[in-house]
RODO-2510 file (C-alpha; in nm, 4 decimals, decimal comma):
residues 411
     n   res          X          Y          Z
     1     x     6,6088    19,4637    14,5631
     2     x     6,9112    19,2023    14,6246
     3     x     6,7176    19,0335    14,8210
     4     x     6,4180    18,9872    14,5407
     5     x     6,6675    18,9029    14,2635
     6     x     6,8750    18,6519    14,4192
     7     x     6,4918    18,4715    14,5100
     8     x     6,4325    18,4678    14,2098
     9     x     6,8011    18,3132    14,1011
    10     x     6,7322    18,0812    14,3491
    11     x     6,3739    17,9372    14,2044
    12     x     6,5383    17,9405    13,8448
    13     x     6,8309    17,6907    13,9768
    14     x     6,6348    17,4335    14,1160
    15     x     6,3549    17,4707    13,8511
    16     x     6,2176    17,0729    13,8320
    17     x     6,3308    16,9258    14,1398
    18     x     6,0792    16,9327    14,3400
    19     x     5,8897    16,5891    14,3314
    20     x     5,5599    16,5581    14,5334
    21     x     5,2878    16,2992    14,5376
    22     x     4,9572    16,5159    14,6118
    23     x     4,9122    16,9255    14,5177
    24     x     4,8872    17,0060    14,9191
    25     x     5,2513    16,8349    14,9903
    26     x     5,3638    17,0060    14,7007
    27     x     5,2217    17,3681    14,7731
    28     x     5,3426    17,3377    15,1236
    29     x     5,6761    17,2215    15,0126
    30     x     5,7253    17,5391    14,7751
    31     x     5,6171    17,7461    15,0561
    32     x     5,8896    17,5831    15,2268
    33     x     6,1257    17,6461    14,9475
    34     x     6,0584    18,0526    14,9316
    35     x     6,0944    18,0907    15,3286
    36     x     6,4538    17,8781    15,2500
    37     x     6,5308    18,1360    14,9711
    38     x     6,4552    18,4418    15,1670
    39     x     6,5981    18,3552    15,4672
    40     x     6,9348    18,2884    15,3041
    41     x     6,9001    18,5636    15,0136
    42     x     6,8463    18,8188    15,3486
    43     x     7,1630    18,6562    15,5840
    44     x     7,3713    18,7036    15,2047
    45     x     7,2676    19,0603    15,1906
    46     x     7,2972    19,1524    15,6201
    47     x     7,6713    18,9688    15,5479
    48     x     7,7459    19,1828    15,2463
    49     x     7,5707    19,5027    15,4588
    50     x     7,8287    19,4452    15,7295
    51     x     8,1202    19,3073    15,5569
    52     x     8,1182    19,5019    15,2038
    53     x     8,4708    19,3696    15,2070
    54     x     8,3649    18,9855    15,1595
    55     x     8,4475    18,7624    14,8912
    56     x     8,0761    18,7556    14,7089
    57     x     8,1422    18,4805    14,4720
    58     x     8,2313    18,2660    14,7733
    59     x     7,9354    18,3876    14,9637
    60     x     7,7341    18,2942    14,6899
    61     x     7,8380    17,9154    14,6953
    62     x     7,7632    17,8992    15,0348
    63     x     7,4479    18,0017    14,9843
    64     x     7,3714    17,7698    14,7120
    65     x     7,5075    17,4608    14,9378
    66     x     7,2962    17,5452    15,2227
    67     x     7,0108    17,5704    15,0028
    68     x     7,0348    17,2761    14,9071
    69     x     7,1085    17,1137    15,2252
    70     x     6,8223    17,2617    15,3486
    71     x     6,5637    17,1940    15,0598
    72     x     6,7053    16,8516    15,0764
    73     x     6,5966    16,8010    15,4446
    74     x     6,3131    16,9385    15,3852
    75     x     6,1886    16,6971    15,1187
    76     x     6,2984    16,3752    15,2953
    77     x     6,0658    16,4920    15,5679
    78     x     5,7744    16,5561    15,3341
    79     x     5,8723    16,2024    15,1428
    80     x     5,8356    16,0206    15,4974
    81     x     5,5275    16,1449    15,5705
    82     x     5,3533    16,1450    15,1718
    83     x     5,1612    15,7611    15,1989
    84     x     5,0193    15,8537    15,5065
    85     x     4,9060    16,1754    15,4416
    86     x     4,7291    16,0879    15,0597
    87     x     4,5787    15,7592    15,1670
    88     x     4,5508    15,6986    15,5404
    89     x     4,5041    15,3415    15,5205
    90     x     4,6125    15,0516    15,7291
    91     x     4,7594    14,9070    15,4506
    92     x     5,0097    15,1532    15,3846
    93     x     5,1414    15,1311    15,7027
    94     x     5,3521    14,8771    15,5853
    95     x     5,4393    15,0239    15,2508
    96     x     5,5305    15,3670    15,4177
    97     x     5,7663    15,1638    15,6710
    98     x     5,9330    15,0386    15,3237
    99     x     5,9857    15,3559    15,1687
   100     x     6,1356    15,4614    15,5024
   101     x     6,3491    15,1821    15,5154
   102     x     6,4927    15,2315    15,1486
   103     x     6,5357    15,5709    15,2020
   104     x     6,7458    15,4628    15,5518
   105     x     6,9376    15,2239    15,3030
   106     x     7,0427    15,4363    15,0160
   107     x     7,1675    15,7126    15,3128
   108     x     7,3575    15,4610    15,5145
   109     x     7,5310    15,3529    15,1755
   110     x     7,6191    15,7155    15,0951
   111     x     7,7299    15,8018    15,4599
   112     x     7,9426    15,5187    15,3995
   113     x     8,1669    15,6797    15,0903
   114     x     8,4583    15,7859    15,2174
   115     x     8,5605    16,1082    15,0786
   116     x     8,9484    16,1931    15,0847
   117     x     8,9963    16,5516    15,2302
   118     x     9,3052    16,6019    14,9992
   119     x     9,3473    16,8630    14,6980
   120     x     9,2143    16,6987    14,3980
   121     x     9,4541    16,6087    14,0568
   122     x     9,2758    16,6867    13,7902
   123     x     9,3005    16,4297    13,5097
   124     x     9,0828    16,4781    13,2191
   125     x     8,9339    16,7698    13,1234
   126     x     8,5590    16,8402    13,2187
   127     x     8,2360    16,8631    12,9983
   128     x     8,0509    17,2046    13,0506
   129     x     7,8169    16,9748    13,1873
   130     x     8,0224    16,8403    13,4631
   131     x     8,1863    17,1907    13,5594
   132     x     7,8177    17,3256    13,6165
   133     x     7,8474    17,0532    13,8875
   134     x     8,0860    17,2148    14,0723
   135     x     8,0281    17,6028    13,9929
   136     x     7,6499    17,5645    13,9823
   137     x     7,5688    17,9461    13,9315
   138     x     7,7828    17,9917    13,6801
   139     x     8,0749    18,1384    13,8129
   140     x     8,4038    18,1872    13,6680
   141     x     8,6223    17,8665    13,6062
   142     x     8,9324    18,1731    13,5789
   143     x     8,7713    18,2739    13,9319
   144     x     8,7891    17,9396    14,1341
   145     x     9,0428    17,6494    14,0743
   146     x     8,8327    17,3366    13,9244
   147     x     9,0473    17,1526    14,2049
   148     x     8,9122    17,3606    14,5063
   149     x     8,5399    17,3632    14,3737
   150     x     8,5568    17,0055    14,3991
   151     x     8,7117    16,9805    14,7597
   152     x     8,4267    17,2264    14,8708
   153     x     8,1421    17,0714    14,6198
   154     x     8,1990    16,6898    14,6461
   155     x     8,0926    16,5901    15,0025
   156     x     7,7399    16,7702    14,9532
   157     x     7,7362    16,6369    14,6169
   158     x     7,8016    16,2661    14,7142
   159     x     7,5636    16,3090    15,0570
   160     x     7,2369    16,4540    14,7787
   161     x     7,3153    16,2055    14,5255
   162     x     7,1691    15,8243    14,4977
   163     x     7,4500    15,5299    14,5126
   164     x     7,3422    15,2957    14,2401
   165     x     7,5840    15,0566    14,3314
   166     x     7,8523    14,9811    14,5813
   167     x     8,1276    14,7124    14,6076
   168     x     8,4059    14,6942    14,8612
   169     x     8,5680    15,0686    14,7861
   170     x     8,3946    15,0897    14,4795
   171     x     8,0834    15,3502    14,4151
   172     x     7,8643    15,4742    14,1739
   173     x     7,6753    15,7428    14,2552
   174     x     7,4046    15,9346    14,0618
   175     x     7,5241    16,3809    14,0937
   176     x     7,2212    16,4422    13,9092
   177     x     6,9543    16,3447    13,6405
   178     x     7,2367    16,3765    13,3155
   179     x     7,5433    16,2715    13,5633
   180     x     7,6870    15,9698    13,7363
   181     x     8,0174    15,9628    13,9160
   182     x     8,2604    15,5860    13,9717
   183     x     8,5144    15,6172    14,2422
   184     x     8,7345    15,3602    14,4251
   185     x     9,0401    15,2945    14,4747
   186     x     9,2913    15,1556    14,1985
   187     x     9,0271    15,2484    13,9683
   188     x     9,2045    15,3792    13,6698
   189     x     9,1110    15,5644    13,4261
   190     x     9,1408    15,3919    13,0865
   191     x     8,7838    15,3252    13,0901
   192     x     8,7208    15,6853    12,9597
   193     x     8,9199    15,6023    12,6261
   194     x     8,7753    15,2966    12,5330
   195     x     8,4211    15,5204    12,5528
   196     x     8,5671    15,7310    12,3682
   197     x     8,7201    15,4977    12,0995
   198     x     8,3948    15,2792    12,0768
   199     x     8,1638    15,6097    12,0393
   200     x     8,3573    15,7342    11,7590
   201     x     8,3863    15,3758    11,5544
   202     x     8,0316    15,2353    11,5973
   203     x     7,6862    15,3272    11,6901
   204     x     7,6905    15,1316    11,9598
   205     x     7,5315    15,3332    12,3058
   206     x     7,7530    15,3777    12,5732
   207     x     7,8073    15,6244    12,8475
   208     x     8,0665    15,9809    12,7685
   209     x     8,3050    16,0499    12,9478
   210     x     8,2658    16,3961    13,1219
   211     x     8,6153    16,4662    13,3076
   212     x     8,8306    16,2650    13,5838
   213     x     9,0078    16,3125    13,8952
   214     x     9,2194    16,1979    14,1867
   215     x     9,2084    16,2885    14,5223
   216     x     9,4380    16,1301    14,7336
   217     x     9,4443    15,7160    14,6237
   218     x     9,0468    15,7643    14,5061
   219     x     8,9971    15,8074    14,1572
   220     x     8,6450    16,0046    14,0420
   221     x     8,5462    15,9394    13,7174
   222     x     8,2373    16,1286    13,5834
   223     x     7,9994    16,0068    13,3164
   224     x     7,6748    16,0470    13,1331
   225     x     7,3455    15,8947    13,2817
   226     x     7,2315    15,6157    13,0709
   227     x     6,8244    15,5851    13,0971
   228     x     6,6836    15,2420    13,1687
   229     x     6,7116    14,9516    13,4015
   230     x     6,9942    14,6856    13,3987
   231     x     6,8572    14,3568    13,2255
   232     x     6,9256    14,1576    13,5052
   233     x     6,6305    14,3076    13,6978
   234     x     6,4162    14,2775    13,4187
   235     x     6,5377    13,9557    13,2617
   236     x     6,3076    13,7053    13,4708
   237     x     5,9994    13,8911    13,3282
   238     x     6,1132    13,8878    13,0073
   239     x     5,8948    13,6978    12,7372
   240     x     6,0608    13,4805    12,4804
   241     x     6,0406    13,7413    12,1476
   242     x     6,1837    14,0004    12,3894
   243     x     6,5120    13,7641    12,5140
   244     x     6,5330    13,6890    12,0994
   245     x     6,5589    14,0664    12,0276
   246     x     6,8244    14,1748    12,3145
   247     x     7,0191    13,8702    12,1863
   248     x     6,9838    14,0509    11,8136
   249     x     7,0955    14,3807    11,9333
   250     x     7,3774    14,2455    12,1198
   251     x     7,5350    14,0328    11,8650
   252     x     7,4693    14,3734    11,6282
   253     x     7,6542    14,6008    11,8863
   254     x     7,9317    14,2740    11,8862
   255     x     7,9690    14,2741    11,4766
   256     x     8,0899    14,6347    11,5448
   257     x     8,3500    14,5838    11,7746
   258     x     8,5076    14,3150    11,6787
   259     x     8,5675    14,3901    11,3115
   260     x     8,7436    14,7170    11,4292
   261     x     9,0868    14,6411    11,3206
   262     x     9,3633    14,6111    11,5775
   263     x     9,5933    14,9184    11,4385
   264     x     9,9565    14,7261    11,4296
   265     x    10,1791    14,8129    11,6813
   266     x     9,8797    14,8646    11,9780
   267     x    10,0039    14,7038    12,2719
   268     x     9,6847    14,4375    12,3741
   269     x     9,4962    14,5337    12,6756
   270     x     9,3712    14,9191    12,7696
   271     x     9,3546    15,1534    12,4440
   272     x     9,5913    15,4833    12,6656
   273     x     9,8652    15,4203    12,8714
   274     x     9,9906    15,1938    13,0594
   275     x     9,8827    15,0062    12,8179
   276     x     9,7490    14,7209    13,0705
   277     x     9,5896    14,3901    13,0935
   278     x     9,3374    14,2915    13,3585
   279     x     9,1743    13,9758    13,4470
   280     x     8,9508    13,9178    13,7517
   281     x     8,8053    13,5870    13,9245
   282     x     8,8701    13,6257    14,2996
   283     x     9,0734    13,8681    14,2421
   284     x     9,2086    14,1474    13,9904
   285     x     9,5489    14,0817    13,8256
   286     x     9,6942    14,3749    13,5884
   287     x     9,9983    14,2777    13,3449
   288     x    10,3105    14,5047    13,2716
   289     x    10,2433    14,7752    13,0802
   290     x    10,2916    14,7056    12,6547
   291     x    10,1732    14,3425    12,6516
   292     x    10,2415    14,3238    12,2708
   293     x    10,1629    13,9923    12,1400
   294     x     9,9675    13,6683    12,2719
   295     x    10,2586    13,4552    12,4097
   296     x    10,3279    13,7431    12,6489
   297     x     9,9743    13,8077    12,7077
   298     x     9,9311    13,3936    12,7746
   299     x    10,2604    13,4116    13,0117
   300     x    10,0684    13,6944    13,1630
   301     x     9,8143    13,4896    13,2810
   302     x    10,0224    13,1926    13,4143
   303     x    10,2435    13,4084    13,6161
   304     x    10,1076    13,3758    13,9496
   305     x    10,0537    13,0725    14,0688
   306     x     9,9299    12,8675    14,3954
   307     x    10,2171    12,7983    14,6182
   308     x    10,2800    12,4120    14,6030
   309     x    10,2011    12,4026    14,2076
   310     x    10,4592    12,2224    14,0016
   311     x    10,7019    12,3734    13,7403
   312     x    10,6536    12,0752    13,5270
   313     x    10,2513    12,1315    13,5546
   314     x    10,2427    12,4611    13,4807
   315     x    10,4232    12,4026    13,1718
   316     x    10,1686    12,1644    13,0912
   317     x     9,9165    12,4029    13,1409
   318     x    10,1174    12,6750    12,9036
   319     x    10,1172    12,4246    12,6292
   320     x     9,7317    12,4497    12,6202
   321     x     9,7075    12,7918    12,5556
   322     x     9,7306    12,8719    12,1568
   323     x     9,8871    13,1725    12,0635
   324     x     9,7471    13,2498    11,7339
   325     x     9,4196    13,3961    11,7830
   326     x     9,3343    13,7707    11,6446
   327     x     9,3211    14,0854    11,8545
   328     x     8,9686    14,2266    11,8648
   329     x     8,8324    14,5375    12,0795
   330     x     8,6402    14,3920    12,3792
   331     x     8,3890    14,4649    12,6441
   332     x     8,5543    14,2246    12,9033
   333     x     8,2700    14,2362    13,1468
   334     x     7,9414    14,1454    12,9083
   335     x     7,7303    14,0559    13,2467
   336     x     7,3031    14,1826    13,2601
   337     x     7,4090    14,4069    13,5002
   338     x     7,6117    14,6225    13,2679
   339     x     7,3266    14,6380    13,0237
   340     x     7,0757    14,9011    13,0169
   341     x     6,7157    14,9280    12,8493
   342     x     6,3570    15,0202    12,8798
   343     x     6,0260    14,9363    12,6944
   344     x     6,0032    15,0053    12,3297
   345     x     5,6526    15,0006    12,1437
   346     x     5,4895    14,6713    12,0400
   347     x     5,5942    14,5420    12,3482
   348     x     5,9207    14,5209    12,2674
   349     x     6,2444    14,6096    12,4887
   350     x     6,5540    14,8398    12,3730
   351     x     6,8772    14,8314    12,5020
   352     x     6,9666    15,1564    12,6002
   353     x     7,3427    15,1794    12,6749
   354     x     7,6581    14,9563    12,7727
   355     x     7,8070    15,0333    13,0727
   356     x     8,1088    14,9715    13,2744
   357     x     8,3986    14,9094    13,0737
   358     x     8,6513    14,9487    13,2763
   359     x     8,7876    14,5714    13,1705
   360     x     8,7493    14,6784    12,7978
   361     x     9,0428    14,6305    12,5366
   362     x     9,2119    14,4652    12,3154
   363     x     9,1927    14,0994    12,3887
   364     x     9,2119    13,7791    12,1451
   365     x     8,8942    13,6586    11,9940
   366     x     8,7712    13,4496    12,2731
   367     x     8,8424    13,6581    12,5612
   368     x     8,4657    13,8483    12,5465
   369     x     8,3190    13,4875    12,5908
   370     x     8,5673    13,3803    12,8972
   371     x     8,4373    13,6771    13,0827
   372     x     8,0846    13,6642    12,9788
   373     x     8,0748    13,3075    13,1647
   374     x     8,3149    13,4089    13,4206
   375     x     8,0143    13,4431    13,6598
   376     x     7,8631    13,0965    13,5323
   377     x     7,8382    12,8065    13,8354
   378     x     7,7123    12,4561    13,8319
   379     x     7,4139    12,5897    13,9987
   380     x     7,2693    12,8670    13,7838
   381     x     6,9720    12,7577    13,6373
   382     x     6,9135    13,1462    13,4409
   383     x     6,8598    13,0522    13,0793
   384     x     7,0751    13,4166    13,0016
   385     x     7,3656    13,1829    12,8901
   386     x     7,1307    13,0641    12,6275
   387     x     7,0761    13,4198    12,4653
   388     x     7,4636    13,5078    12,4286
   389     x     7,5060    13,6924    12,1384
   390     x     7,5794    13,4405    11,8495
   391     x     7,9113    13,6854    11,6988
   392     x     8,0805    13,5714    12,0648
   393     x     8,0122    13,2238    12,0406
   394     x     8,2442    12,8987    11,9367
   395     x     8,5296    12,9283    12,1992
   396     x     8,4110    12,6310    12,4571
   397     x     8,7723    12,4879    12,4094
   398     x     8,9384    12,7867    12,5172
   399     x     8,6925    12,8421    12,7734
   400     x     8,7390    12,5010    12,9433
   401     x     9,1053    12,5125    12,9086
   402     x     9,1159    12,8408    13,1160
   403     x     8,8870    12,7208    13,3749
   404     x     9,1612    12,4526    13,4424
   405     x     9,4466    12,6977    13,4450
   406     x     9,2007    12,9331    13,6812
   407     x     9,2482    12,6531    13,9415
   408     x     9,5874    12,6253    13,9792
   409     x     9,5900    13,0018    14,0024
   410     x     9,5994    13,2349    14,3026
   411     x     9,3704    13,5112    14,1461
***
């Protein structure tokens, strides 16, 4: 009887996840998947038989990991073999030694996460969502310590996901259809408040914020999924009505946010504490904590300096800077690549969601436009810079003064 009802548990949790291209892989996958289940539903129940003494619940999690460890292997080998099995023809030859060779990719990138073996630091708390993550049948939060669920949960969980992006210690990584996960080092975690701020004050889409932690000098910061593509994969395809309406639903989303009012007394930069500034070229630079007004936030950005550059010259530059612009609530990183959407009827697009706003804040008026270009050379001939949202628009004064303070800069 155990043995029957924990089969059954087992076909319940992974409900959906098997993804075949022809009925024959799939059948002989599921008949793959019920020899997995009662093979480990029968070594649970000999273990429990001979050790009545044994922690079940921790049995139990086992059991679940090396199901999925196993299903997992199970379907990369049906997945390698799926072109040449539906259509035998020379031409997929080629296209199965591409799927191959993606699939090599994306597992070489997530080999290549390093995973701190130290006890996680909880820092936010988690969405039920996220805790079904790491206690996926259900057990008892009161039973298990959130922290030691994740030591035990996170390697498989990083190793099954899909790494949508990786930059020098940075990751994203993809848990599951509804979850994504951003780790890397001095990451910070006052991205989850901005979210949070912007979600409650306008309608503007952007990821939640599902629960954070550190382990070791990684931080892990979990999030929803946002459907779609980023618009920089789509952009070259894009016909002109289509580029006119993402520029209208930006500059809608950009109304929003910058008529929230700057609540008096908010330091400028990150909306929970420290209370930071960051810039980025190069490299990131991130102010004192409680930057409250624009003459610091200007000394801010003059404060380090190439070796060799005059005192008399960077006063010069100082002078340029005005200090009486407002304080608005800003993206800080307004790039395609941080903009989501997907096909909307009469072949029209939608954008789906913001993402990454981990530079987000409160900045003066011009600062969303600085870093919009901030990626902008001599050489780009994309006509994207031509479809900036019109409510960011008028700063090209400010923006050419701070490309000449940028070069006297070590950053």
């Amino acid at each position: 009887m155990a043995t029957i009802v924990l089969t059954e548990a087992c076909s319940t949790h992974i409900s959906g996840h098997i993804t075949l291209t022809s009925p024959k892989q799939e059948d002989a996958l599921e008949q793959t998947r019920r020899r997995i289940c009662i093979t480990l539903a029968r070594r649970l129940v000999n273990t429990l038989e001979k050790k009545p003494e044994s922690d079940f619940l921790h049995l139990i999690d086992e059991t679940v990991e090396a199901y999925h460890r196993r299903l997992g292997n199970a379907k990369g080998t049906a997945q390698k073999h799926a072109i040449r099995l539906d259509e035998p023809h020379v031409i997929h030859k080629s296209a199965s030694s591409n799927v191959e060779r993606d699939q090599r990719k994306i597992i070489r990138k997530i080999d290549s996460i390093a995973i701190p073996a130290s006890t996680p630091i909880i820092v936010s708390n988690f969405a039920p969502n996220a805790l079904a993550l790491f206690f996926p049948l259900r057990i008892s939060t009161q039973r298990y310590d959130l922290p030691i669920q994740i030591q035990r949960r996170l390697p498989s969980l990083v190793q099954e996901g899909k790494c949508l992006h990786q930059l020098g210690s940075r990751s994203i990584v993809k848990l599951n259809d509804s979850v994504v996960m951003k780790m890397g080092r001095n990451l910070g975690h006052e991205e989850e408040s901005i979210l949070q701020y912007v979600a409650k004050h306008t309608s503007i889409p952007v990821p939640t914020p599902l629960g954070s932690f550190d382990v070791g000098e990684t931080s892990c910061v979990l999030f929803s999924y946002v459907p779609g593509e980023q618009l920089d994969k789509r952009w070259p395809s894009l016909q002109d009505h289509q580029k006119i309406s993402i520029r209208r639903q930006l500059d809608e989303m950009m109304v929003q946010l910058r008529r929230l009012p700057h609540p008096s007394g908010t330091p400028l930069g990150s909306l929970s504490r420290p209370h930071v500034c960051k810039d980025i070229h190069m490299f990131s630079i991130t102010s004192s904590p409680n930057i409250m007004d624009m003459t610091t936030f200007h000394n801010f950005l003059i404060s380090k300096p190439h070796p060799g550059v005059a005192l008399r010259y960077l006063r010069w530059l100082r002078r340029l800077l005005r200090d009486d612009y407002r304080i608005v609530l800003t993206h800080g990183d307004l790039h395609m690549r941080n903009i989501m959407v997907e096909d909307a009827p009469n072949d029209e697009i939608r954008i789906t969601g913001i993402i990454d706003w981990e530079f987000g804040g409160w900045y003066p008026e011009y600062w969303e436009l600085y870093r919009a270009l901030n990626t902008r050379g001599g050489r780009d001939e994309s006509d994207w810079w031509d479809y900036l949202p019109q409510e960011i628009l008028g700063y090209d004064r400010e923006i050419v003064e701070h490309r000449v303070v940028e070069l006297s800069m070590k950053y």
